[in-house]
Phi, psi and omega in degrees: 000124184270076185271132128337078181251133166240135193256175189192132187272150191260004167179194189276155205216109188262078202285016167247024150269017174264336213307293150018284153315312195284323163290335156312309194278346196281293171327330189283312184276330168295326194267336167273343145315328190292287210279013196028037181266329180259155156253315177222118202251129154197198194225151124339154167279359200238002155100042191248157191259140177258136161219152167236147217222122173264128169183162188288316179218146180334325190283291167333300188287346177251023125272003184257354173276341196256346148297290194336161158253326163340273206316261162354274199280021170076031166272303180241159166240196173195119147305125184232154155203164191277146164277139182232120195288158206267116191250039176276323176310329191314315184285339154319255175328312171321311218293284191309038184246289237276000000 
């Protein structure tokens, strides 16, 4: 199942006493990348981390987000949702049928 995760920061975050942390999480998001539960990472116009995420259930992907250390030490949290494929070419193909 292909879900959608937005992290949000749980408060004001002072990165550069993060650094630590912050190298945990790159290894942490490298391991789940490895492991093939993230497929793609990005960043937002507002700097919030975009992630898309392969996993069996909504539950599944936000414990494995909750692995991150942001996430661990209550700095950031992440809305996830599920993705569903886009079923519009279907209105193409009908039409080029008739």
């Amino acid at each position: 199942m292909k879900l959608l995760a937005i992290e949000q920061e749980t408060s004001a975050i002072n990165w550069n006493e993060e650094s630590e942390t912050l190298i945990n999480e790159s290894y942490q998001v490298y391991h789940l990348f490895q492991e093939g539960v993230i497929r793609d990472i990005n960043y937002n116009e507002n700097e919030n981390t975009v992630i898309i995420l392969e996993c069996s259930s909504k539950e599944e992907a936000l414990k494995k987000l909750s692995t991150l250390p942001l996430v661990k030490a209550g700095l950031t949290s992440f809305e996830v949702v599920k993705l569903r494929p886009y079923t519009g070419f279907d209105r193409i193909t009908r039409k080029s049928l008739a």
